[in-house]
DRENSE-273243 format. One record per residue (C-alpha): x, y, z; residue in three letters. Coordinates in steps of 0.25 Angstrom, whole numbers, always signed. Layout:
REM residues N
[[X Y Z] 'ALA'],
...
REM end
This chain:
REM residues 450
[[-99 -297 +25] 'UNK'],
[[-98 -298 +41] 'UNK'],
[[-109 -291 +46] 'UNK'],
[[-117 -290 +36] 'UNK'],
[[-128 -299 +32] 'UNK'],
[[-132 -294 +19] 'UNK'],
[[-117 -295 +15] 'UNK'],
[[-115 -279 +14] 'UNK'],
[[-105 -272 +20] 'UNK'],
[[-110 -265 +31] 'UNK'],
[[-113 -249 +29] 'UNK'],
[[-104 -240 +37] 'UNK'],
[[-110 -229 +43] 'UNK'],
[[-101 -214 +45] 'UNK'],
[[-96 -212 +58] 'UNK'],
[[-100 -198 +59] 'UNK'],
[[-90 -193 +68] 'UNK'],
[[-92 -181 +76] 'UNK'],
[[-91 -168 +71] 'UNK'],
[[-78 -162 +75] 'UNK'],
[[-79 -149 +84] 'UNK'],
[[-80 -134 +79] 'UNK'],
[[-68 -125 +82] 'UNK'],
[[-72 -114 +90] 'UNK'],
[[-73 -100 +84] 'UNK'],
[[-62 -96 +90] 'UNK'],
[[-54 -107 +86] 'UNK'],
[[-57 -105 +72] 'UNK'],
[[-56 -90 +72] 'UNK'],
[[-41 -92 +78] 'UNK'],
[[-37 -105 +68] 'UNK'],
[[-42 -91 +56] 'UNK'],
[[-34 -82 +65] 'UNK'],
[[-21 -92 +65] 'UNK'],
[[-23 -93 +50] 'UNK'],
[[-25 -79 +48] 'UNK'],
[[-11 -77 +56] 'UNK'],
[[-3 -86 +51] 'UNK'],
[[-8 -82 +35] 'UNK'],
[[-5 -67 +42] 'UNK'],
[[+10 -71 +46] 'UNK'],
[[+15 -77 +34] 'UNK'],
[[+28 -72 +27] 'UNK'],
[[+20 -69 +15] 'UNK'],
[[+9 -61 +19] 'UNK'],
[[+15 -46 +18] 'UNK'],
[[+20 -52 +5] 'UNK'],
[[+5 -55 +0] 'UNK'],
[[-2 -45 +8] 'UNK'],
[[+7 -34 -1] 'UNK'],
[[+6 -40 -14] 'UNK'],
[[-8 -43 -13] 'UNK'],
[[-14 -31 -6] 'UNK'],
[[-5 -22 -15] 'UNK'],
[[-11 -29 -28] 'UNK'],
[[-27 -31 -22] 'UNK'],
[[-27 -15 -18] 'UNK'],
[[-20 -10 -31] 'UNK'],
[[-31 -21 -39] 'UNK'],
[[-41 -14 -32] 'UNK'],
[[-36 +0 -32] 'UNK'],
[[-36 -3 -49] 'UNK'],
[[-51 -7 -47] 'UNK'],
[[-53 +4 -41] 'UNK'],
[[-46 +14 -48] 'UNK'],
[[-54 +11 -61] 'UNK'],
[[-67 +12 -54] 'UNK'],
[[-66 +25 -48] 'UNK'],
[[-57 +32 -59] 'UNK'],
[[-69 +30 -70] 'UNK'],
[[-76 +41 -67] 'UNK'],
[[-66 +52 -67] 'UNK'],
[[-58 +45 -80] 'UNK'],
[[-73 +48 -87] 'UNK'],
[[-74 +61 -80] 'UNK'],
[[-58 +65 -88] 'UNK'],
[[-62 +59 -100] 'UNK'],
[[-54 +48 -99] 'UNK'],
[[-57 +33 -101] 'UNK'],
[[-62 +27 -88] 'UNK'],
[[-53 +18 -86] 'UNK'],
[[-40 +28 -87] 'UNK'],
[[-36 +29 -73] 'UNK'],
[[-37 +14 -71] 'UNK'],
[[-29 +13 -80] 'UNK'],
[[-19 +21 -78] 'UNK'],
[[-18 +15 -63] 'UNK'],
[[-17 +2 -69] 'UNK'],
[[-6 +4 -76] 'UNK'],
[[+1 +11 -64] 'UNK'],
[[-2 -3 -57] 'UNK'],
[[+3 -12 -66] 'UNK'],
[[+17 -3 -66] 'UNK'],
[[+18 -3 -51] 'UNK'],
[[+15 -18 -51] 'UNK'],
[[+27 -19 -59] 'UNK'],
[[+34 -9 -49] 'UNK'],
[[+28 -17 -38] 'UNK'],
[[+31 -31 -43] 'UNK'],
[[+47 -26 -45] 'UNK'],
[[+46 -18 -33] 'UNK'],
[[+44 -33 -25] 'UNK'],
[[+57 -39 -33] 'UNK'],
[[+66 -29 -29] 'UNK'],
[[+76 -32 -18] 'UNK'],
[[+75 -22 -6] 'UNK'],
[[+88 -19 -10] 'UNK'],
[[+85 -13 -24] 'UNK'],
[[+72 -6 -15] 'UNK'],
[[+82 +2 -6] 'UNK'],
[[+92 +5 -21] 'UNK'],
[[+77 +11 -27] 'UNK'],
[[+76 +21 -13] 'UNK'],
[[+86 +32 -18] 'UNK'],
[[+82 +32 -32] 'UNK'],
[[+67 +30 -30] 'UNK'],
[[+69 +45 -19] 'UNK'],
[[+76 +50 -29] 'UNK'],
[[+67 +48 -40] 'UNK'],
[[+55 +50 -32] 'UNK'],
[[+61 +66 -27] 'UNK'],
[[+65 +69 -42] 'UNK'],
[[+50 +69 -47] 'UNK'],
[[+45 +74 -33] 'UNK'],
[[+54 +86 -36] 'UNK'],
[[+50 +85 -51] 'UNK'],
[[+37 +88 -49] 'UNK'],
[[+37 +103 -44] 'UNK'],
[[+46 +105 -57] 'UNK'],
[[+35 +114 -65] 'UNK'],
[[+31 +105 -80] 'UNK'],
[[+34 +93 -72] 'UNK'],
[[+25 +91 -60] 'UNK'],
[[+12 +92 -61] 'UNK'],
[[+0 +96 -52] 'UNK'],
[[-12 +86 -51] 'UNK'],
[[-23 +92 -40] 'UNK'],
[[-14 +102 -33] 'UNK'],
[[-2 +93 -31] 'UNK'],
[[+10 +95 -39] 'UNK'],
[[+16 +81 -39] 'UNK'],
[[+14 +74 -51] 'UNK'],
[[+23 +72 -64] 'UNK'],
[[+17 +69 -78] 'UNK'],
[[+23 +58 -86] 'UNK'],
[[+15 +61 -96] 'UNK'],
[[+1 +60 -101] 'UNK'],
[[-8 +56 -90] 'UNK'],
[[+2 +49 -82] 'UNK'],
[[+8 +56 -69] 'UNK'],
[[+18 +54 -59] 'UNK'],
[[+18 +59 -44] 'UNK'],
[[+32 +57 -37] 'UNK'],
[[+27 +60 -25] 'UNK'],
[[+20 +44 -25] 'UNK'],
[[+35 +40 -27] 'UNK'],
[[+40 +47 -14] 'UNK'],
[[+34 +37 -8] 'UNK'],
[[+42 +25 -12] 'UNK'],
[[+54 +34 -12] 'UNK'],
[[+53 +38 +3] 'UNK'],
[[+51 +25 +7] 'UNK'],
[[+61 +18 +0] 'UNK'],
[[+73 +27 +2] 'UNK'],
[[+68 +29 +18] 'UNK'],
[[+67 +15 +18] 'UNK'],
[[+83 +13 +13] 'UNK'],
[[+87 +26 +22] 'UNK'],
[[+81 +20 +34] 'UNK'],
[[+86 +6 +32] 'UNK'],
[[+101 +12 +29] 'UNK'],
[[+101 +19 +42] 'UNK'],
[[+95 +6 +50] 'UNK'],
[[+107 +0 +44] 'UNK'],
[[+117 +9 +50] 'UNK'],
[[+108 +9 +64] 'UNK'],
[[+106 +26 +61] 'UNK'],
[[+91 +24 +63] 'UNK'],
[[+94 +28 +77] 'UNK'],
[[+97 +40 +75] 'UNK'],
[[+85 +51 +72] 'UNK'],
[[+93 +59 +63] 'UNK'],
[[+94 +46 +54] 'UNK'],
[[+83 +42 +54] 'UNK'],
[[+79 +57 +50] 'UNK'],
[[+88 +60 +40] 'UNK'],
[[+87 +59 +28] 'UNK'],
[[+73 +52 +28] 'UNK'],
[[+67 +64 +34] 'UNK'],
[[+72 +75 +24] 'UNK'],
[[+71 +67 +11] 'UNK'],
[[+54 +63 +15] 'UNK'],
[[+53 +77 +18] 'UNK'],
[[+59 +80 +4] 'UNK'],
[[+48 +71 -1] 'UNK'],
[[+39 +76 +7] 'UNK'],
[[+40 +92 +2] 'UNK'],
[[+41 +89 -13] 'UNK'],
[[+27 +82 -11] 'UNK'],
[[+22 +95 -4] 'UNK'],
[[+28 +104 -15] 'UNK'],
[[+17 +95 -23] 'UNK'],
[[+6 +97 -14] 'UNK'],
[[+5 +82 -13] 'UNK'],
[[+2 +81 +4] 'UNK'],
[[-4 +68 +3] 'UNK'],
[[+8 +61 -3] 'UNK'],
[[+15 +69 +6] 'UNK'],
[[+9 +61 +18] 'UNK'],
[[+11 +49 +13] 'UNK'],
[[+27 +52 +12] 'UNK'],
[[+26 +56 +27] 'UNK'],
[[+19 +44 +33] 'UNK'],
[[+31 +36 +26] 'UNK'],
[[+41 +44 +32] 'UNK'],
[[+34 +42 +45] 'UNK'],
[[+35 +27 +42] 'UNK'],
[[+49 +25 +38] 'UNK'],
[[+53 +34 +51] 'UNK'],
[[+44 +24 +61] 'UNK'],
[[+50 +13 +55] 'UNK'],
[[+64 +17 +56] 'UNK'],
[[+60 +19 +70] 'UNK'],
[[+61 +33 +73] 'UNK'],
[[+57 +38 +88] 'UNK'],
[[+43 +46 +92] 'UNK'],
[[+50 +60 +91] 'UNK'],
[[+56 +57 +78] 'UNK'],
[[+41 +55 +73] 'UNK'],
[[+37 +68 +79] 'UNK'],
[[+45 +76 +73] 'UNK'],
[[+43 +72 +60] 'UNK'],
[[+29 +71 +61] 'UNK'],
[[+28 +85 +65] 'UNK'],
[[+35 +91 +56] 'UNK'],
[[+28 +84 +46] 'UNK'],
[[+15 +87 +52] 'UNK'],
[[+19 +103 +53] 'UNK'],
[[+22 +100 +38] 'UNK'],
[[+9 +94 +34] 'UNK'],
[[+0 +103 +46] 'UNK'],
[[+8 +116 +37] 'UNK'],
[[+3 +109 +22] 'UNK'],
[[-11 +106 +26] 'UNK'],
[[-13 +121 +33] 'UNK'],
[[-7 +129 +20] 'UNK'],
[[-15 +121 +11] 'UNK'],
[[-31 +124 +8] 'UNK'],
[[-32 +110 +1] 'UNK'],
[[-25 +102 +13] 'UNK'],
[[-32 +111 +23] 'UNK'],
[[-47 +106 +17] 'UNK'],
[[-42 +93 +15] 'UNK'],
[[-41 +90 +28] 'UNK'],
[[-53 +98 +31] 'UNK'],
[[-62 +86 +23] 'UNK'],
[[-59 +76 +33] 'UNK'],
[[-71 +69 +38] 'UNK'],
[[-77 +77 +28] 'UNK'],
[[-94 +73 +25] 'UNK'],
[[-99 +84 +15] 'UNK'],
[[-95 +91 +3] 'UNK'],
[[-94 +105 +2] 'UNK'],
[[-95 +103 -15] 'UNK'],
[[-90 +98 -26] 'UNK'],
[[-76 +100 -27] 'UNK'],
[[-74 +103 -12] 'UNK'],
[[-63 +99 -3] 'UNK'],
[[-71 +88 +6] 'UNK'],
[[-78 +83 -9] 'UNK'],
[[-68 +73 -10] 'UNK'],
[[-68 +69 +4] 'UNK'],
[[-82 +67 +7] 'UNK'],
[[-85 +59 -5] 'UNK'],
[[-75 +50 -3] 'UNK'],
[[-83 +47 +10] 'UNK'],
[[-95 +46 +2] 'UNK'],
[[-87 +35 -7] 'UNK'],
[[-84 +29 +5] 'UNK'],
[[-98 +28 +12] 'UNK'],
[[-107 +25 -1] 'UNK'],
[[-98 +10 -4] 'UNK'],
[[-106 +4 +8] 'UNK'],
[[-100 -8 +12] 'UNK'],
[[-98 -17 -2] 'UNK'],
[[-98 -1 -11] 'UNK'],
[[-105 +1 -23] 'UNK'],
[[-99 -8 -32] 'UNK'],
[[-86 -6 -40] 'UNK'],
[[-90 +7 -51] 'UNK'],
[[-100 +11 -43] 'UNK'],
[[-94 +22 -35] 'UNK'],
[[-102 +35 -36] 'UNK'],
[[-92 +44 -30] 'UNK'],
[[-81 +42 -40] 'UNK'],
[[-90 +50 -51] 'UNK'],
[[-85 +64 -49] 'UNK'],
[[-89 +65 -34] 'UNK'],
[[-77 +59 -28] 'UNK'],
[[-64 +65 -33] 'UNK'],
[[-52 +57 -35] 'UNK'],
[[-60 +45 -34] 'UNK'],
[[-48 +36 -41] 'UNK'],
[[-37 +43 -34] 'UNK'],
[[-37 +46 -18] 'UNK'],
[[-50 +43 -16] 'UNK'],
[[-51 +29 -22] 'UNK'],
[[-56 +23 -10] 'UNK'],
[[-67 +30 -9] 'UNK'],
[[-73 +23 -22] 'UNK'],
[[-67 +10 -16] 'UNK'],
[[-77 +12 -5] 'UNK'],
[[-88 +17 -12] 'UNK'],
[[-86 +6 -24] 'UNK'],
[[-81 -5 -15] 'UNK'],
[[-87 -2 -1] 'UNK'],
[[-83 -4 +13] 'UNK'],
[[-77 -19 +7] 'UNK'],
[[-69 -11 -2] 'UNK'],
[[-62 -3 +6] 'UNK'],
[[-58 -11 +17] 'UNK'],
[[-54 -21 +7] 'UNK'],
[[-44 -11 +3] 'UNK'],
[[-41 -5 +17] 'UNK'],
[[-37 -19 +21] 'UNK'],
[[-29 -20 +6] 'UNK'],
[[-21 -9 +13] 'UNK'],
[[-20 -14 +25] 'UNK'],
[[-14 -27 +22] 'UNK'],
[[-4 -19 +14] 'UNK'],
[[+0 -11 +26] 'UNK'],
[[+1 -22 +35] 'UNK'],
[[+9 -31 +25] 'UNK'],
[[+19 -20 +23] 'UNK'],
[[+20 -17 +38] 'UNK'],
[[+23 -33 +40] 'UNK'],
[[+33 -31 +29] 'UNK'],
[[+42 -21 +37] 'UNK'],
[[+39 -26 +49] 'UNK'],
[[+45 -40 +44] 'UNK'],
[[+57 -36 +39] 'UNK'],
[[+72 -34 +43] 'UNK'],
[[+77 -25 +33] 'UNK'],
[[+74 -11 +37] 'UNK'],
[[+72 -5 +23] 'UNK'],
[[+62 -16 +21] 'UNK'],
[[+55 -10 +34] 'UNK'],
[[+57 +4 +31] 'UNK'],
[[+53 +3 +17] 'UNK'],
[[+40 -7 +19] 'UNK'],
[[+36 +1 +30] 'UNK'],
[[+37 +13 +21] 'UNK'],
[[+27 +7 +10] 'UNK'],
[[+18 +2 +20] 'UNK'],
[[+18 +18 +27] 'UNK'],
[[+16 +23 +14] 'UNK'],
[[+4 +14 +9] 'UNK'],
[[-4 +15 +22] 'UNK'],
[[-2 +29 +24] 'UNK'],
[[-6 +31 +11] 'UNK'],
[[-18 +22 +11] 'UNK'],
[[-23 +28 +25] 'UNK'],
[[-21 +42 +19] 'UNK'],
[[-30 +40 +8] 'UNK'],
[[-41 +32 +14] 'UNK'],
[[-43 +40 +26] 'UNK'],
[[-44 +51 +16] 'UNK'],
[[-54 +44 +9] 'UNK'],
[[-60 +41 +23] 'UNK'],
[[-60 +55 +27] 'UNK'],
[[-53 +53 +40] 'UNK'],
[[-39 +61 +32] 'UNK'],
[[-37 +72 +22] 'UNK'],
[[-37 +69 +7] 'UNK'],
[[-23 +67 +5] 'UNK'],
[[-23 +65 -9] 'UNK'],
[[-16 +50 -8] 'UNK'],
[[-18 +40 -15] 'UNK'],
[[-24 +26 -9] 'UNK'],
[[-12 +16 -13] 'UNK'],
[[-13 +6 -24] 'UNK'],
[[-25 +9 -25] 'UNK'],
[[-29 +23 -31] 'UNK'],
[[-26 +28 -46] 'UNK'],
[[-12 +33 -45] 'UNK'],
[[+0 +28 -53] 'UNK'],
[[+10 +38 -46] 'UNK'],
[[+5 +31 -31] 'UNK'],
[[+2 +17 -37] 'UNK'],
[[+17 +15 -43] 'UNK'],
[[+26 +19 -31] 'UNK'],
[[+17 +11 -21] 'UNK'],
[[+17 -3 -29] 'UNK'],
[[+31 -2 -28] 'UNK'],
[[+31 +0 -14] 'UNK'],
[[+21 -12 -12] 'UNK'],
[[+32 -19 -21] 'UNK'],
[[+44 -16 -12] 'UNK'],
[[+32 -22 +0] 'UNK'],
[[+31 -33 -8] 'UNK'],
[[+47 -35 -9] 'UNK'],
[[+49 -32 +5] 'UNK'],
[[+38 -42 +9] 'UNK'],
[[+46 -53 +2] 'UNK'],
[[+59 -50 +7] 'UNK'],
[[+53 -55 +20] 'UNK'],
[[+63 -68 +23] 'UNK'],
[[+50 -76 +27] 'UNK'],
[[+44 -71 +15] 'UNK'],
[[+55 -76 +6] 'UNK'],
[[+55 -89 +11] 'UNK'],
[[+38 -90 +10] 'UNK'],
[[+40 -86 -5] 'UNK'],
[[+53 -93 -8] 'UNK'],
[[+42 -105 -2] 'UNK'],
[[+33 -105 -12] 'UNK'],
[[+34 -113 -23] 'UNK'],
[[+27 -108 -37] 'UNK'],
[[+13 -114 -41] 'UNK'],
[[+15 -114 -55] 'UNK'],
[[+29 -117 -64] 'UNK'],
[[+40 -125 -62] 'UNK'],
[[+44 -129 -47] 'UNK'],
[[+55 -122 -41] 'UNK'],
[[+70 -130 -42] 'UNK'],
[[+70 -144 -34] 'UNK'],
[[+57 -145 -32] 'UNK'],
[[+47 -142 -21] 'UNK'],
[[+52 -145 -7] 'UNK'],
[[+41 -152 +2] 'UNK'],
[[+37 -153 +16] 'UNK'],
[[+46 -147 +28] 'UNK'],
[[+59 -148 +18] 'UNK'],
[[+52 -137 +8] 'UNK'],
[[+51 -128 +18] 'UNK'],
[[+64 -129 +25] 'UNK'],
[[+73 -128 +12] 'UNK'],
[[+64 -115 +7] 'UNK'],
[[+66 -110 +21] 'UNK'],
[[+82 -112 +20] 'UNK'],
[[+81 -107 +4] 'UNK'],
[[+75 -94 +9] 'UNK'],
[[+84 -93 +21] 'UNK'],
[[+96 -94 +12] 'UNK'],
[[+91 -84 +1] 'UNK'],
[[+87 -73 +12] 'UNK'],
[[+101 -75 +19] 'UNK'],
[[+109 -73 +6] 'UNK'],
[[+102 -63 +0] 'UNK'],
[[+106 -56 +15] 'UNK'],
REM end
């Protein structure tokens, strides 16, 4: 060959080319920033967010359950796992409540608001009827069905206020009454008060709260003016201010705040102070799953109310903020959810949920935390109860519904073609022309259905 005398072709050597320069760090951390916002801002994330945080705290809460309900089930004589299972048979009812819950129109949401109040007021009222309620630590508030299983109503007061304030509210923005403070009073006003005093005639003040801070949501969202606020907040604090004072068991409750030392075994601050101790033996990774020390008879309630407290001693500092930011997503998804939307009982009613969880959440934790009273609330999703665990899947169920009414939502799922089975009818549409005749498709759907 040419240029070559021993007739080989000549060898190629690599070019090495220069090494193309490093982004800066700052352009790095805002190409992860951009990536992060646009993931953030996508029509499904409140979608995903609620489905999947929902299901990851309630997994967790099962975990937990089950570790921190062995001792006391051995303790009554019962087989270890005998709370867990009850909870899991709760949970795999209100995943069926929740899964329905999601399939439901919003229109057969605000037909269930009458009948669910209705219901819910029945068996509040049912409860003081003597041979049917029963007392469970001092509160009057629960109903057997029978053999160990119990019902409290009370839990169910929840998800009647909010949908039936929901539907109330939305009629009168319809009819442009919300204006108007008397309206935006009445009947709301009277019928949560009505909730509020057959709670109180069970002695239940933690449930109580929970039903105030969703009133206190549903009336911010409807709008209503500073003074409106503080006149109902006053009367309901005057109201609570009047239960904690006549009432020795309130009045040391909210003595043990901040709480460091035990009188005895037994006393008011017990449970308080080693819920702290829980808290601050977990360290940062906790002592591994089992191996928690205060649930074996030193920390009362270990399954129920003060469930994070084991979580913290089992799971660590890593644990509980995995479950605080759990909780936190959910919140934020539900808040994006009525934030998003045009239809105001969407709003009112999501808004509702979301008050009602992250109240509820803060309530228990910061009793844990000692920065609040015990209130005797459950943490949601996550501690043993089937009487909080139903009602509450339901609700993240109509989250889930509301988060897929969402007309960029739609269109995202209507989008997505299925991974496994047959292809939907004419094929898949590629390129620009797939996305333009899905777009019109769900632009068609959504105006008739309208």
């Amino acid at each position: 060959m040419p240029g070559s005398r021993t007739g080989r072709p000549p060898v190629r050597r690599a070019v090495r080319r220069p090494a193309a320069p490093r982004a800066p760090r700052e352009n790095l951390l805002l190409g992860l920033y951009l990536r992060a916002r646009r993931a953030w801002d996508r029509p499904l994330t409140a979608y995903y967010l609620i489905l999947g945080g929902s299901l990851l705290i309630t997994v967790l809460g099962l975990v937990m359950v089950y570790s921190a309900s062995q001792i006391t089930a051995l303790q009554m004589s019962l087989p270890g796992s005998y709370f867990f299972r009850k909870q899991l048979l709760a949970a795999v009812i209100g995943g069926v409540l929740l899964l329905i819950a999601s399939r439901m129109p919003v229109k057969l949401h605000r037909a269930l608001a009458y009948p669910i109040l209705a219901g819910a007021v029945f068996l509040m009222a049912l409860v003081q009827v003597p041979g049917i309620g029963m007392s469970i630590k001092g509160n009057q508030n629960w109903i057997s069905l029978g053999g160990s299983f119990q019902i409290q109503p009370s839990e169910f007061g929840k998800l009647a206020l909010v949908l039936w304030g929901a539907d109330l509210l939305a009629r009168k923005q319809d009819k442009k009454l919300l204006t108007q403070w008397k309206h935006m009073l009445v009947p709301l006003v009277p019928v949560a008060f009505m909730l509020l005093g057959l709670i109180m005639l069970g002695g239940d003040m933690g449930t109580a709260i929970i039903l105030t801070a969703i009133l206190f949501g549903l009336l911010w969202l409807a709008g209503a003016p500073t003074r409106l606020f503080v006149g109902v907040l006053s009367i309901a604090a005057t109201l609570g201010v009047i239960l904690i004072k006549t009432s020795p068991n309130r009045m040391a409750r909210l003595q043990c705040i901040g709480a460091t030392e035990p009188r005895s075994a037994g006393a008011d601050c017990w449970q308080a102070v080693h819920g702290i101790y829980a808290l601050a033996s977990g360290g940062l990774f906790g002592s591994g799953l089992g191996a928690s020390v205060e649930k074996w008879g030193q920390l009362p309630e270990a399954h129920t109310d003060f469930i994070f407290a084991v979580t913290g001693e089992e799971l660590g500092l890593a644990g509980t903020l995995s479950v605080l930011a759990l909780f936190a997503a959910l919140g934020y998804a539900g808040i994006r959810v009525a934030g998003r939307t045009e239809d105001p009982f969407v709003r009112y009613a999501a808004g509702g949920v979301t008050t009602w969880i992250t109240a509820q959440t803060v309530i228990n934790i910061g009793a844990v935390l000692g920065l609040l009273p015990i209130a005797g609330v459950p943490l949601p999703l996550f501690s043993y109860g089937g009487s909080a665990l139903l009602p509450t899947m339901f609700a993240i169920g109509l989250l889930i519904a509301f988060a897929r009414e969402d007309p960029a939502a739609r269109m995202a799922l209507s989008m997505r073609q299925p991974r496994f089975g047959r292809k939907r009818a004419g094929g898949p549409v590629r390129g620009p022309r797939r996305w333009n005749t899905m777009r019109r498709r769900a632009s068609a759907r959504t105006s008739g259905e309208r």
